[in-house]
Residue, then its C-alpha position, 0 to 999 in steps of 0.5 A: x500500500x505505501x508503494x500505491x499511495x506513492x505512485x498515485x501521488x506521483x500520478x496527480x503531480x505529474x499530470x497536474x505539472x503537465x497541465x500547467x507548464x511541463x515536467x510530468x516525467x521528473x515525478x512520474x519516471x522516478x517513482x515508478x523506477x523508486x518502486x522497482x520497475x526497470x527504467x524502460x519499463x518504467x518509462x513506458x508506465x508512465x507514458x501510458x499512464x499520462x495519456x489520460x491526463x494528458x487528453x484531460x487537459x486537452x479537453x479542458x482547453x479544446x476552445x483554446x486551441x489555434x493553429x500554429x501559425x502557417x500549420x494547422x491544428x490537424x496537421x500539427x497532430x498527425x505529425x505529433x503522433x508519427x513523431x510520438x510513435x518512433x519515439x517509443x520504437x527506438x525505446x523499445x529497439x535499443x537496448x534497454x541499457x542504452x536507455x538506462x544510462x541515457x537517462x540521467x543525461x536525458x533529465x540533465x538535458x531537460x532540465x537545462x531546457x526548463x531552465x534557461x530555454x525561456x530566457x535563450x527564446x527571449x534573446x534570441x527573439x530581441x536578437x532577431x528584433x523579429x519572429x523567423x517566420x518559419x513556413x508550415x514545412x518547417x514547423x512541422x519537421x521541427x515539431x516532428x523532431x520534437x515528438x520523437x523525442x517525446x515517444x522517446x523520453x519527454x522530459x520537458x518536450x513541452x516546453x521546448x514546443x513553447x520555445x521553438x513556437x516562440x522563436x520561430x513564429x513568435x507565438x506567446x508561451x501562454x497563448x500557445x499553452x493549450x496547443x502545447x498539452x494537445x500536442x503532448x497528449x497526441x505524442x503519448x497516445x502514439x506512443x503508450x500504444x506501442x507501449x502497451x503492445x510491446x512492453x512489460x507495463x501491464x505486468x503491474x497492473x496495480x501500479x500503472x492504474x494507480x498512477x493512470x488514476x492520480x494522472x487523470x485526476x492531476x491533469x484535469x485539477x491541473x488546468x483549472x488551477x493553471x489559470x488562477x496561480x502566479x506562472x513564476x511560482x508554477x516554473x519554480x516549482x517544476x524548476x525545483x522538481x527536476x533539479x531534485x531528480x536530475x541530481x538523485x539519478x546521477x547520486x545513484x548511478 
């Protein structure tokens, strides 16, 4: 029971960070690694079990949603899901320690992304003095690279969506936020699919429910809450999250 009531408080703050800015994997992934599933499977769990938070949130914002500048909405996600979906082949495809020593780099990288990658959109956009004005073309292949890497591992995916968006079309991170949780919610889709296909995550069922349960209820809480709480205090908390994890991941490996 005390490993249950983990997991599923680990689920509501990963779906509610995912709602709100990002960061879901920095709580969801090691938890489920802390009660002793592998790290591939664990990646997998917790793809799987996001999925329905994630859609929640969507949800919650689908009259928000508009077309990212020249790409629409429905090209947008099919690109997501092909992305999302080869992301979790190559999990799958390479070895399972590939991925085990991968990721503590992985999380490093994210959270650098987390924490500087609003301030390098920023300078990037007053060094410019424009938006790059990207063509359809272009912001679907760089979204594409994106949900690969989302499939793959998604620590902080959306916030690179953010910064990408912004830098390339000039697209305010808070007018692009309900784009940004359908996107993610199309790149877990994808991927969970294969997840539950071809990985081991069903072998604990206990587990990925009690984590798909407080995911669900996190991500709809989440998106309500999003709207009433100040965004610095929000990307501090995510902040502070994956530094925690990033360091105890290379403590222990």
């Amino acid at each position: 029971m005390p490993e249950i009531l983990l997991v599923l408080l680990a689920g509501v703050a990963a779906g509610a960070l995912n709602s709100v800015g990002g960061g879901g994997t920095f709580v969801a992934l090691p938890a489920l690694v802390a009660v002793g599933l592998a790290p591939v499977t664990a990646n997998a769990a917790s793809t799987i079990a996001l999925v329905p938070g994630a859609v929640v949130s969507a949800w919650v914002y689908r009259r928000e949603l508009a077309p990212v500048g020249p790409a629409s909405t429905k090209s947008l996600t099919v690109i997501s899901v092909l992305g999302g979906g080869l992301g979790a082949v190559l999990v799958l495809a390479l070895p399972s320690a590939s991925f085990e020593a991968a990721v503590p780099w992985l999380l490093a990288f994210a959270t650098l992304v987390l924490a500087f990658g609003r301030h390098l959109a920023k300078a990037l956009g007053e060094a410019l003095g424009r938006p790059l004005g990207m063509s359809g073309r272009a912001v679907l292949i760089g979204q594409f690279v994106l949900a690969v890497y989302g499939g793959y591992f998604g620590g902080a995916v959306g916030i690179m969506m953010l910064a990408f968006w912004g830098i390339g079309l000039g697209i305010d991170a808070a007018a692009g936020n309900p784009m940004r949780v359908a996107q993610l919610a199309a790149i877990y889709l994808s991927a969970a699919v294969l997840f539950l296909l071809a990985s081991d995550a069903l072998r604990t069922p206990m587990i990925l429910g009690a984590m798909l349960l407080g995911a669900v209820t996190g991500g709809f809480a989440g998106a309500y809450v999003a709207r009433r709480l100040p965004a610095s205090l929000l990307r501090a908390v995510i902040l502070a999250t994956a530094v925690t994890m990033t360091v105890l991941y290379f403590v222990r490996g």
